[in-house]
C-alpha positions as a Python dict, from the first residue, in 0.01 Angstrom:
ca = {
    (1, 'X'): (0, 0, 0),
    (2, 'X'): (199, 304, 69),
    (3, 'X'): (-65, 494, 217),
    (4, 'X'): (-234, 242, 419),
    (5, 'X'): (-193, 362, 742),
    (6, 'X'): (-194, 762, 611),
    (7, 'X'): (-444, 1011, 810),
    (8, 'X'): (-339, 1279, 550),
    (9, 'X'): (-635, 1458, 475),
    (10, 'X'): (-832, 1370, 741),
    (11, 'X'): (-996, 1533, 1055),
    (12, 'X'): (-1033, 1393, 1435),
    (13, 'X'): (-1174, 1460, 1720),
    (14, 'X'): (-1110, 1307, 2084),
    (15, 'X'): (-1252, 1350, 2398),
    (16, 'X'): (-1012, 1332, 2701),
    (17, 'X'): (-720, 1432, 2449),
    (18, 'X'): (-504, 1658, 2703),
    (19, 'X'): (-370, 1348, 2860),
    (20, 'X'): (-325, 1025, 2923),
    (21, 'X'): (-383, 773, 2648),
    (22, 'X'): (-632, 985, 2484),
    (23, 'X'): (-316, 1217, 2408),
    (24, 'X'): (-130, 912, 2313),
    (25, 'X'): (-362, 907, 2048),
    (26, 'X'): (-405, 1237, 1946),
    (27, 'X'): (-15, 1247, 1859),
    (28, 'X'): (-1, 915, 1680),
    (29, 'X'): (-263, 1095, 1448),
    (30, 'X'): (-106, 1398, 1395),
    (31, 'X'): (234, 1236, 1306),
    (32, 'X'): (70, 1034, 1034),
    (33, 'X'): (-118, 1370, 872),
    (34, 'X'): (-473, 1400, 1049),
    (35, 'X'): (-581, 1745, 1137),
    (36, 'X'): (-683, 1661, 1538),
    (37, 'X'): (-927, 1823, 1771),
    (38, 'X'): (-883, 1704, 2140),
    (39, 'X'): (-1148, 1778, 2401),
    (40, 'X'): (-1116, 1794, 2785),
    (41, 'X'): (-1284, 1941, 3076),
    (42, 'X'): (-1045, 2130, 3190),
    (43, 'X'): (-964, 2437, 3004),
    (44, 'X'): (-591, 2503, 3035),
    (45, 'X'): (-495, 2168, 3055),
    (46, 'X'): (-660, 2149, 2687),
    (47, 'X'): (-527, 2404, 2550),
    (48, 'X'): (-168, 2328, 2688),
    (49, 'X'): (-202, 2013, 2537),
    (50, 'X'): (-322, 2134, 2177),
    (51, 'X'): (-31, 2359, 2193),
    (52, 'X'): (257, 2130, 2238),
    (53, 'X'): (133, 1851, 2028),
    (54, 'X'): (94, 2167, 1726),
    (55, 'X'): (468, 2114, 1721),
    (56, 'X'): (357, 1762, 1514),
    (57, 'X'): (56, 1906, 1284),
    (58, 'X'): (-223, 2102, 1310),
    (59, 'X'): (-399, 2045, 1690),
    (60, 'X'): (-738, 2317, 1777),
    (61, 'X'): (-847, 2263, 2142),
    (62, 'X'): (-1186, 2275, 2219),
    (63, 'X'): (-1262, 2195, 2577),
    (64, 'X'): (-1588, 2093, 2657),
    (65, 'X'): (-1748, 1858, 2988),
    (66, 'X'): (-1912, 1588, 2767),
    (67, 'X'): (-2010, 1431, 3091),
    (68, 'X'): (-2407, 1513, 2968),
    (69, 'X'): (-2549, 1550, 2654),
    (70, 'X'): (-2607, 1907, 2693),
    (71, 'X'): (-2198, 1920, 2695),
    (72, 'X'): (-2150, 1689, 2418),
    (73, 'X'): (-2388, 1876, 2217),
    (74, 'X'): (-2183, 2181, 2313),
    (75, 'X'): (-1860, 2029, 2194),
    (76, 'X'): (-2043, 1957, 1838),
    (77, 'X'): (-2142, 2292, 1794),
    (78, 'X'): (-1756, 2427, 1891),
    (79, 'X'): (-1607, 2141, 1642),
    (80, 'X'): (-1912, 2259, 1368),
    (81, 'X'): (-1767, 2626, 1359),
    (82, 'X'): (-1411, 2465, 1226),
    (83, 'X'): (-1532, 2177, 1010),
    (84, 'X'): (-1823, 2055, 786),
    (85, 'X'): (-1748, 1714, 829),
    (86, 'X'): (-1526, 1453, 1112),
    (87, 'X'): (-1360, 1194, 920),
    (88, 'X'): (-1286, 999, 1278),
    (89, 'X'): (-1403, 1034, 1603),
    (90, 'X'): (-1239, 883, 1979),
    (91, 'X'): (-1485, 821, 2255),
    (92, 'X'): (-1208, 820, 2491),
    (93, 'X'): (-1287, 1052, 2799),
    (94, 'X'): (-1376, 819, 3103),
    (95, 'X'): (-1367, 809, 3494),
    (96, 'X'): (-1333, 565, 3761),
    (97, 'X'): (-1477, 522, 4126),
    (98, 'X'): (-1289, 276, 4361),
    (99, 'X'): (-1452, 192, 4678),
    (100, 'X'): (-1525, -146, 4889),
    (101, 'X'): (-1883, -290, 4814),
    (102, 'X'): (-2081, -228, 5144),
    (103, 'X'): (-1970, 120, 5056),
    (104, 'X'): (-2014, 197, 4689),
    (105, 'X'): (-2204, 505, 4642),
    (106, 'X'): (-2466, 614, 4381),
    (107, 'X'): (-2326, 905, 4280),
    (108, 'X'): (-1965, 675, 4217),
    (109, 'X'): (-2220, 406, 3974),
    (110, 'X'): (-2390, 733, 3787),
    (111, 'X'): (-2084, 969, 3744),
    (112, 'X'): (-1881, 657, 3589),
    (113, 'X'): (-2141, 486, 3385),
    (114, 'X'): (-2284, 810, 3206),
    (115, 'X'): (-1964, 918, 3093),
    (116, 'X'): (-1821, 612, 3002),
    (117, 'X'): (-2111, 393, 2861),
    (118, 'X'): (-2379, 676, 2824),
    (119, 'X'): (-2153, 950, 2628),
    (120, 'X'): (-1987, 773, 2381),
    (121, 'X'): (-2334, 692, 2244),
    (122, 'X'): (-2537, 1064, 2243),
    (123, 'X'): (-2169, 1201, 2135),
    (124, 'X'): (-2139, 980, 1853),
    (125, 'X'): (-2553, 1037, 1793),
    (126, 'X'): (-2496, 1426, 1810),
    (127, 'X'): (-2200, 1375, 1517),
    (128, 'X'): (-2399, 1131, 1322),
    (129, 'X'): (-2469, 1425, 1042),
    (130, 'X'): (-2064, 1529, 1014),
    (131, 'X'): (-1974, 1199, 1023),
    (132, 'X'): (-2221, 1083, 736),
    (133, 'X'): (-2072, 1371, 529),
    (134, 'X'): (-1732, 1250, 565),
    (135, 'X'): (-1845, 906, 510),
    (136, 'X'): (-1963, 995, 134),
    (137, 'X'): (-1649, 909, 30),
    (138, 'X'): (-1403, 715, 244),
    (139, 'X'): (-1564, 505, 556),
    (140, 'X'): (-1563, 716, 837),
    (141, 'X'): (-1456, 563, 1183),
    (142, 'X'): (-1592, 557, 1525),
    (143, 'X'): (-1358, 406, 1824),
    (144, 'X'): (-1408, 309, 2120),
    (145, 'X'): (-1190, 336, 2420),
    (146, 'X'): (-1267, 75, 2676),
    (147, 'X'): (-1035, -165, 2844),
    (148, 'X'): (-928, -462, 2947),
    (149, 'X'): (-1117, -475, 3279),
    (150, 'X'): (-1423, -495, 3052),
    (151, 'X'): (-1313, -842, 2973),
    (152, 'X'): (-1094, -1001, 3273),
    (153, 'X'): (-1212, -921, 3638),
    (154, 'X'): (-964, -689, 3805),
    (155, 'X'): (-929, -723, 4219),
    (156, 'X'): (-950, -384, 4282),
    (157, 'X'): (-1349, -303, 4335),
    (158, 'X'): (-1420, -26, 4041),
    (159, 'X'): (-1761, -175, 4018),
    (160, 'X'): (-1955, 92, 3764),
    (161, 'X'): (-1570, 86, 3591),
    (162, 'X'): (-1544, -258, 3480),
    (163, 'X'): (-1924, -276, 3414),
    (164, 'X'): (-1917, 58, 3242),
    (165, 'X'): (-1606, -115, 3002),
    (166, 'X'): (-1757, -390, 2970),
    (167, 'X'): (-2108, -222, 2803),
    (168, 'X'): (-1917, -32, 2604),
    (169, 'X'): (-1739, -350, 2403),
    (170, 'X'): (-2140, -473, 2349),
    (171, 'X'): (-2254, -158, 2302),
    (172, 'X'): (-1970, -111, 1992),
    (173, 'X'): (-2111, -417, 1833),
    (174, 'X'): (-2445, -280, 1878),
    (175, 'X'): (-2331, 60, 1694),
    (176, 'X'): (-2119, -98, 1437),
    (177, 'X'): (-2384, -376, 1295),
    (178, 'X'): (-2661, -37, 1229),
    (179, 'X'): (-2374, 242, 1138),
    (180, 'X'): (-2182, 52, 903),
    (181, 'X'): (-2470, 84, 668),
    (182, 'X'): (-2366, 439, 629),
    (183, 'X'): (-2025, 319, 595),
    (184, 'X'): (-1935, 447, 956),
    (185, 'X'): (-1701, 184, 1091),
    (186, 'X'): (-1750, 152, 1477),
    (187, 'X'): (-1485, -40, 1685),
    (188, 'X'): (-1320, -67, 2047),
    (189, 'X'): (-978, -14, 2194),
    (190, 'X'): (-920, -214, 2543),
    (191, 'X'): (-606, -98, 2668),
    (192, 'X'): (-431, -274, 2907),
    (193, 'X'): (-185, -177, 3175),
    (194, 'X'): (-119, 206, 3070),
    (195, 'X'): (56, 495, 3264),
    (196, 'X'): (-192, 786, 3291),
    (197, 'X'): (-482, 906, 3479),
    (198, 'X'): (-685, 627, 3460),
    (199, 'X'): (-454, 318, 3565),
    (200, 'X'): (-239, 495, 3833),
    (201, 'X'): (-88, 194, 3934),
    (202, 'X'): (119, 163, 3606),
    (203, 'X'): (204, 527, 3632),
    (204, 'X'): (299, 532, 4000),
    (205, 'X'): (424, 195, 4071),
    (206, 'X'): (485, 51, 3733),
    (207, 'X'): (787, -185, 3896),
    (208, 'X'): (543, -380, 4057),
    (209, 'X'): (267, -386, 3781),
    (210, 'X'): (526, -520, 3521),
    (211, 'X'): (593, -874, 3741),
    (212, 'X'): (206, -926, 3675),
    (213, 'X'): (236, -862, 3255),
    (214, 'X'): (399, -1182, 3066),
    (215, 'X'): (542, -909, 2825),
    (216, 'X'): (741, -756, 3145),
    (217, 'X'): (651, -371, 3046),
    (218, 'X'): (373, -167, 3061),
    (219, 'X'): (252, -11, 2746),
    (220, 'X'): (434, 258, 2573),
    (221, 'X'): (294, 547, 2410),
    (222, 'X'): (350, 429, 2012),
    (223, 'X'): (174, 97, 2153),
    (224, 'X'): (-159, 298, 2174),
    (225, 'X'): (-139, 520, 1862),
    (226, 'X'): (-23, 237, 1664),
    (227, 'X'): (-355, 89, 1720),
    (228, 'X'): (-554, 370, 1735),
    (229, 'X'): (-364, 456, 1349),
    (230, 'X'): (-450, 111, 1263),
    (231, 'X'): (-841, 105, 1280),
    (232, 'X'): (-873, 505, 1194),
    (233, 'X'): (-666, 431, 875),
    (234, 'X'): (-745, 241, 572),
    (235, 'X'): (-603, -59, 710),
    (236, 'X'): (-879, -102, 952),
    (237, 'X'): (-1164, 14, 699),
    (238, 'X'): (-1304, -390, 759),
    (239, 'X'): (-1280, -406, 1113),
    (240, 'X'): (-1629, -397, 1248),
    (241, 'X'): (-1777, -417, 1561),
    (242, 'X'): (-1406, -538, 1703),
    (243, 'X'): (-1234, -494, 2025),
    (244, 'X'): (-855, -429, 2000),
    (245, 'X'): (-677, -595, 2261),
    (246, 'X'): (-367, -374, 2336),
    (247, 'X'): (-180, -524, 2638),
    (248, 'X'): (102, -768, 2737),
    (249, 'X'): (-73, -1060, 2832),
    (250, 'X'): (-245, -925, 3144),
    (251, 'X'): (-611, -1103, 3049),
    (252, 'X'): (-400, -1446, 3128),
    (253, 'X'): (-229, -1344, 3457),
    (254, 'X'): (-527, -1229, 3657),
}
C-alpha cells in the first residue's frame, strides 16, 4: 500500500501545463516521481514553466497549439522523439468565450468547442499507439479536465463553455467504456472554483467568490494534484468513465 499513489517510473504529458491548473497538475506529478511533459501554445511561457517546475523532477517542454489536429499531431511527433510510450496523458488545455446571447458569435462557439470537446478526443486518438504500449503492463490513464459548469448552470453566459464541459463528462464515458479494453483507463476532473486563467473571478476577486462556496475557500493548488495523483496512480486504476468532483460545495449554492 506504500506505493499506491507513486508516479515513479512513469511518464506524462499535459496540454495547457505552463499555468493555471494544468500546472497544478504537472507539479503534483513530478513530486510523486512521474517524468512530465507539459504543452502550451505559447512558447516561452512553456518553457519557463518546464524550467521552474525541473527544480521538483524531470519536466521537457514541448509547446505545441493543439487547437487542430494538425497541432496535436505535431505535439505527438515532438513527445515521440523523447519517449516510446505515455504512461498518462491530461487533456487539460481549454478556452472560454463570454458574451450576452443576442450577441454570441460563431467564431466564440467553434474556437471553444474544438479545443475543449473536439481535442481531447483526436489528441488522445493520435496517442492511442504510445499509450497501448505503456498499457502492456500497468493500465495506462487518460483524464479529463472539465468542470463544474458542465454539471450546475453558471449565470455568467459562456454558452460553447459550459456545453463544451458538459460533452466532455459524456464524451469520457464514451472513451472509457471502448478504451478500457486495452486497459486505458479514461476519466474526468471538474474543477470547481480555481484561481487561474480560466476562472478569473477566483483569481481576481476571490473575496467575493468564497461567500458563494459552503467550504469558504477557493481551491488550493495540492487540492488539484491530489486528485489528478489519485486517478493517474494505482489508486485510481478502477475508476472508469468517472467525473471527479473537486470543489467546495459550489454545485449546491448556485
Amino acid at each position: 500500500m506504500n506505493d499506491l499513489f507513486s508516479l515513479k517510473g512513469r511518464t506524462a504529458l499535459v496540454t495547457g501545463g505552463s499555468r493555471g491548473i494544468g500546472r497544478m497538475i504537472a507539479a503534483g506529478f513530478l513530486a510523486q516521481g512521474a517524468r512530465v511533459y507539459i504543452s502550451s501554445r505559447k512558447a516561452d511561457a512553456c518553457d519557463k514553466a518546464a524550467a521552474e517546475l525541473s527544480d521538483t523532477g524531470a519536466c521537457v517542454s514541448l509547446p505545441a497549439d493543439v487547437s487542430s489536429v494538425e497541432g496535436a499531431r505535431k505535439l505527438v511527433k515532438a513527445y515521440a522523439a523523447h519517449e516510446s510510450k505515455l504512461d498518462i496523458l491530461v487533456n487539460n488545455a481549454g478556452a472560454a468565450w463570454g458574451a450576452p446571447f443576442d450577441e454570441f458569435p460563431e467564431k466564440g462557439w467553434d474556437k471553444v468547442v474544438d479545443l475543449n470537446l473536439k481535442m481531447p478526443f483526436f489528441l488522445t486518438q493520435a496517442l492511442i499507439g504510445l499509450l497501448r504500449k505503456a498499457a502492456v503492463t500497468a493500465p495506462a490513464k487518460v483524464i479529463n479536465i472539465a468542470s463544474i459548469d458542465g454539471i450546475s448552470v453558471n449565470m455568467q453566459e459562456t454558452y460553447s463553455y459550459a456545453a463544451s464541459k458538459a460533452g466532455l463528462i459524456q464524451l469520457t464515458r464514451r472513451m472509457a467504456l471502448r478504451l478500457i479494453t486495452d486497459n486505458i483507463v479514461v476519466s474526468a476532473i471538474a474543477p470547481g472554483a480555481f484561481a487561474s486563467e480560466m476562472n478569473r473571478d477566483a483569481r481576481d476577486r476571490a473575496h467575493e467568490v468564497v461567500k458563494r462556496i459552503p467550504a469558504g475557500r477557493i481551491g488550493r493548488d495540492e487540492d488539484m494534484a491530489g486528485a489528478a495523483i489519485y486517478l493517474a496512480s494505482r489508486a485510481g486504476d478502477y475508476v472508469v468513465g468517472s467525473t471527479l468532483i473537486v470543489d467546495g460545495g459550489v454545485t449546491h449554492a448556485r
